[in-house]
C-alpha positions in Angstrom: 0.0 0.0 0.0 1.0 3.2 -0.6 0.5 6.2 1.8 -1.7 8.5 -0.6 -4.5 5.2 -1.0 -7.6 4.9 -0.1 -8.3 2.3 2.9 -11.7 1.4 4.5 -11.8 0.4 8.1 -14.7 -1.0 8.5 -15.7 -1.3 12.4 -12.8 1.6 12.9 -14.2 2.6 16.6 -14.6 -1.3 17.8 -11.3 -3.0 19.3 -9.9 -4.1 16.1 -10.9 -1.5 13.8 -9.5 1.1 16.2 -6.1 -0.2 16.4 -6.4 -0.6 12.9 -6.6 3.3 12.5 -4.5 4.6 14.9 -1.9 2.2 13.3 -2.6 3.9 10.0 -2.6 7.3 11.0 0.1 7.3 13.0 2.4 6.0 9.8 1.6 8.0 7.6 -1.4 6.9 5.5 -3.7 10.0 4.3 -7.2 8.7 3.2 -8.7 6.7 5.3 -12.6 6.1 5.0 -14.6 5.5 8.1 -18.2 5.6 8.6 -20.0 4.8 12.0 -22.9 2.9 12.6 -25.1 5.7 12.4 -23.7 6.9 9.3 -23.6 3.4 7.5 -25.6 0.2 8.4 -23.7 -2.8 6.8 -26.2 -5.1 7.0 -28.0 -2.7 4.7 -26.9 -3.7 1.3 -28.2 -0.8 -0.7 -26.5 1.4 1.8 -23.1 -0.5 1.7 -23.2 0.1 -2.3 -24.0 3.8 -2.0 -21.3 4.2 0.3 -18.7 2.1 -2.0 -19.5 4.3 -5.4 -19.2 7.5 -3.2 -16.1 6.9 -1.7 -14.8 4.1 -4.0 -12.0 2.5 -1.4 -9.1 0.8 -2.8 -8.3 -1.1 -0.2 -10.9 -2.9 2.4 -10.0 -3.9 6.0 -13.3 -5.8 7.6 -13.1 -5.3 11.5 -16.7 -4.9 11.7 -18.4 -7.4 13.3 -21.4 -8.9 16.2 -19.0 -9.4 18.7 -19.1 -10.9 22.5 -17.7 -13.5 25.2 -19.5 -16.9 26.0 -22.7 -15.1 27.2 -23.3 -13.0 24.5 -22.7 -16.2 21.8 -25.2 -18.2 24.1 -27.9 -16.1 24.2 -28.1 -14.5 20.8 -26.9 -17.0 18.3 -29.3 -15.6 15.5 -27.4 -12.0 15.7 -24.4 -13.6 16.1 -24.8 -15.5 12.6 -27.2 -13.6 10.5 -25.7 -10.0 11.3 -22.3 -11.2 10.3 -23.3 -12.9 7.4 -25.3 -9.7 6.3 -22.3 -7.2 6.8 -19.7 -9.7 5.3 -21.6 -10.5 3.0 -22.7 -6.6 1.6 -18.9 -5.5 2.7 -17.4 -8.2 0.0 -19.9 -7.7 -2.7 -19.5 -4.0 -3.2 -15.5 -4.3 -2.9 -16.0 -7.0 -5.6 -18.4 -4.5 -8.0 -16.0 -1.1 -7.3 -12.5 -2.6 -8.0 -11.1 -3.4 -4.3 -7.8 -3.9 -5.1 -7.1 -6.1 -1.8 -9.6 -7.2 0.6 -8.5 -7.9 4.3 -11.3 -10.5 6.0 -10.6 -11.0 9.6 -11.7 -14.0 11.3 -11.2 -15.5 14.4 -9.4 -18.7 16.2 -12.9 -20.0 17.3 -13.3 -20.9 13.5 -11.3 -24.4 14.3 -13.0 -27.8 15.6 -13.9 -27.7 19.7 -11.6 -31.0 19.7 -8.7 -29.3 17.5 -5.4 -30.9 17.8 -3.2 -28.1 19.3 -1.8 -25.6 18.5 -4.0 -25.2 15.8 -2.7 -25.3 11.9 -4.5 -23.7 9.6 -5.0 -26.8 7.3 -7.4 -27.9 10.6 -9.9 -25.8 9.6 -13.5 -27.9 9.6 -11.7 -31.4 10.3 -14.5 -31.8 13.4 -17.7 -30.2 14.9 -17.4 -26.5 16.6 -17.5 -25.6 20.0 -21.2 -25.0 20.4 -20.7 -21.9 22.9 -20.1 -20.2 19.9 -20.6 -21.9 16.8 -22.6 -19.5 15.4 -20.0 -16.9 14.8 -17.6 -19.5 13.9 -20.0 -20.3 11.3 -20.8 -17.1 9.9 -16.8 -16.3 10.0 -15.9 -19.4 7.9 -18.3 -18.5 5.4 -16.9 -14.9 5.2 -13.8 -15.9 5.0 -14.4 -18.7 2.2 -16.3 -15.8 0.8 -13.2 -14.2 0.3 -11.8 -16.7 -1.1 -13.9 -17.6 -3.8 -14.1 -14.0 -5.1 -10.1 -14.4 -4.8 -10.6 -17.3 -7.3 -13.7 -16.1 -9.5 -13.1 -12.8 -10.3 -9.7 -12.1 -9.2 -10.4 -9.7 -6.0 -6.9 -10.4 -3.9 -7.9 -11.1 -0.6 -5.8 -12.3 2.8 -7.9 -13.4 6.0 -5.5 -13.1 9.2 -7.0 -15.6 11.9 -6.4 -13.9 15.5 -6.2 -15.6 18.6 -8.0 -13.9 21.3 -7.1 -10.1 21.5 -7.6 -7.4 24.2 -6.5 -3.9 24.6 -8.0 -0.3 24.1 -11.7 0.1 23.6 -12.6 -3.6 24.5 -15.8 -3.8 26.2 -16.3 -4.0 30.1 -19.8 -4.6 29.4 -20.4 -7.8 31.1 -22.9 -9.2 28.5 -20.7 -8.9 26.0 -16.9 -8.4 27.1 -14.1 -10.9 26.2 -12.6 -12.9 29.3 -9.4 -11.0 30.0 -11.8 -7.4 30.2 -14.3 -9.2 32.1 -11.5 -10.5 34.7 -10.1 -7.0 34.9 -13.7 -5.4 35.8 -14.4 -8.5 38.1 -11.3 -8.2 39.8 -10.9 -4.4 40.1 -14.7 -4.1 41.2 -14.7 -6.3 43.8 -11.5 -4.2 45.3 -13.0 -1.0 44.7 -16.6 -2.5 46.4 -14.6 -4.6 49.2 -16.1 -7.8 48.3 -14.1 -10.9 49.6 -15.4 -13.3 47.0 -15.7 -13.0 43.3 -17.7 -16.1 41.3 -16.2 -17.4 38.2 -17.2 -19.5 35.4 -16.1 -22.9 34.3 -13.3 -25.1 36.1 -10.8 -22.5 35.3 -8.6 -25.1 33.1 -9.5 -24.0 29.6 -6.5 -22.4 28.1 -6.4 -19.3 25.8 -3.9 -17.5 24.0 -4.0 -13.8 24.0 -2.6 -10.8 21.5 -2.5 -7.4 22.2 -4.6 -5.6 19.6 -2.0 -2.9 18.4 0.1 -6.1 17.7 -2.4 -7.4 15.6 -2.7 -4.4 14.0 1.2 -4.4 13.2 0.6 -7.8 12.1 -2.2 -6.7 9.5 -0.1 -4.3 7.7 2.7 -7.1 7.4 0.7 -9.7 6.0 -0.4 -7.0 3.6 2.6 -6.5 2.6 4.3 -9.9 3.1 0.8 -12.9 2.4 0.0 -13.2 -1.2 -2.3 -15.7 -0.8 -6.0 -15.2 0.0 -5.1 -18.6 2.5 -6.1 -18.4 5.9 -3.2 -17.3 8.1 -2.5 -17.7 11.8 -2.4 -14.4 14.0 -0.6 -15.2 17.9 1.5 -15.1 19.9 2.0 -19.1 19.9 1.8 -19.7 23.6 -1.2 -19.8 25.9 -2.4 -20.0 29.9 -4.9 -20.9 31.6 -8.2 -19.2 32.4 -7.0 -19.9 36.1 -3.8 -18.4 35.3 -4.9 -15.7 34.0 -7.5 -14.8 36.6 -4.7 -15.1 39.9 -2.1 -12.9 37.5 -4.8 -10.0 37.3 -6.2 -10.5 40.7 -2.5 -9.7 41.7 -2.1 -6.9 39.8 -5.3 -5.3 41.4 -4.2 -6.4 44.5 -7.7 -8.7 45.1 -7.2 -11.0 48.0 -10.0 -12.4 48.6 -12.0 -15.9 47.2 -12.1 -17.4 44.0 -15.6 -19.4 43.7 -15.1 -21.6 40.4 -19.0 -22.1 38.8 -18.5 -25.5 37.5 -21.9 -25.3 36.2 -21.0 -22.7 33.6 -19.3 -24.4 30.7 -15.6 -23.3 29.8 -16.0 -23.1 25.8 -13.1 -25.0 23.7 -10.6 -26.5 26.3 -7.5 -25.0 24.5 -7.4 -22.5 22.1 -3.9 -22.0 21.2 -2.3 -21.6 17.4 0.1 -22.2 15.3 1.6 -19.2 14.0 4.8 -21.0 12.2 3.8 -19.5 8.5 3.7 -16.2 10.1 6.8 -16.6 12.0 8.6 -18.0 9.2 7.9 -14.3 7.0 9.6 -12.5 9.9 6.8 -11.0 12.3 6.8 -11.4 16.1 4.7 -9.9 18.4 5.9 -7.1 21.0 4.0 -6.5 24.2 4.0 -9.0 26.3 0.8 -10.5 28.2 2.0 -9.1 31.6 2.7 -5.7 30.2 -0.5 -6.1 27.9 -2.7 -6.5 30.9 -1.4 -3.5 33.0 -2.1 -1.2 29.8 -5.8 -2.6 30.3 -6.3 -2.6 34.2 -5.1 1.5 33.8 -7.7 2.0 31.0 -11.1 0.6 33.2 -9.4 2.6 35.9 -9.2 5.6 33.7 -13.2 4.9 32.3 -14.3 4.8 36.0 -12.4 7.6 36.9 -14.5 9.8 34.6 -17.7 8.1 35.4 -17.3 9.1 39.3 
């Protein structure tokens, strides 16, 4: 890419998307398109082709997405599979009809079986049944990225599709019903501090093991594979090595300086045992992540401190 075209982000103000931008801007890059919800609906297909011959992008970064943790997926698996399927599906056809030079697709490491040998290969994908906690996005984001693909093959439209582990970082949700686990454990924690509770209640058997990526990383690592992936082939996005959910939640109860109880829920179900990937082929081109989890999870314990901060 050079810094004078035209990008879409598409989702620029979620997690992703946000990183995404700042990234850009803060290299260089001149014309970037954004449009907010309010401003453009993606699952409104005449909208999404208005928008396209009025701005006609060059390039096409989809970050946009109906998002959540285990909660979320379980109780609205229609939203979680038709919304997606709308926007990717509106998002790829008008970069198709306009001339998108190169089409970025980002998925997601719950696209690979619940049972997945690990870490995870690409070549896994659909070799076994999905985790059902949140098979429907898994669903809709294997048919956007095979979406992606096939335009790649019938028409020509380049496309890459960067599969990310689970991410955190700037302008993840706290929201409860739909936050990730690492910003759930951080409000969990840091509530329970700030409220002088001695017990905080927590779901599953706290064995299931996740590997997490700081956002801006992942945004360093879009614009390499950009740059560096000619193949609209699925690609691994990590950091190759994960912990446990227990782990996870005694490293930030630490850091918040929480002393109290840990009650696990064993009632509440855990969601893949082990999500962990390989990122060999990404390795292998020269990329490597560059904040670490420990440093990664200070950076997010200061931003909900920072959020409640203004809201006292």
């Amino acid at each position: 890419m050079n810094f004078s075209d035209s990008i879409f982000v598409a989702g620029h103000r979620g997690l992703v998307g946000s990183a995404l931008t700042r990234l850009l801007k803060a290299i260089g890059f001149m014309n970037l398109i954004t449009a907010t919800r309010s401003e453009l609906d993606l699952q409104n297909a005449c909208a999404v082709e208005t928008f396209f011959e009025r701005t006609q992008p060059e390039y096409v970064i989809l970050a946009a997405a109906e998002v959540g943790g285990i909660q979320a997926n379980r109780s609205c698996p229609v939203e979680f599979l038709a919304n997606n399927l709308e926007i990717q599906n509106n998002v790829l056809k008008a970069s198709h009809k306009y001339g998108v030079k190169e089409f970025v697709f980002l998925g997601s490491s719950c696209i690979y079986p619940r049972e997945c040998p690990q870490p995870m290969k690409e070549e896994y994908l659909l070799t076994g049944p999905l985790e059902p906690t949140n098979e429907a996005y898994a669903l809709a984001k294997i048919a956007g990225l095979r979406l992606a693909q096939y335009y790649d093959r019938q028409y020509g439209m380049k496309s890459i599709s960067p599969m990310p582990c689970n991410l955190y970082g700037p302008n993840d949700s706290f929201d409860p019903q739909h936050s990730h686990v690492l910003s759930a454990l951080v409000k969990k924690f840091s509530d329970a501090v700030a409220e002088g509770r001695h017990e905080v209640v927590m779901w599953g058997t706290g064995n299931a093991r996740r590997e997490f990526l700081h956002v801006d990383d992942l945004a360093k690592a879009v614009l390499f594979l950009i740059d560096n992936w000619h193949s609209p082939e699925i690609i691994n996005v990590g950091a190759g090595e994960d912990v446990s959910i227990r782990e996870l939640a005694e490293t930030i109860a630490q850091k918040v300086n929480y002393t109290g109880d840990m009650v696990w829920d064993t009632s509440m179900p855990d969601g893949m045992p082990r999500k962990c990937l390989d990122v060999s082929k990404l390795f292998a081109l020269g990329w490597r992540p560059e904040i670490v989890l420990s440093d990664g999870i200070d950076r997010v314990i200061q931003e909900y401190r920072s959020l409640q901060d203004r809201n006292l």
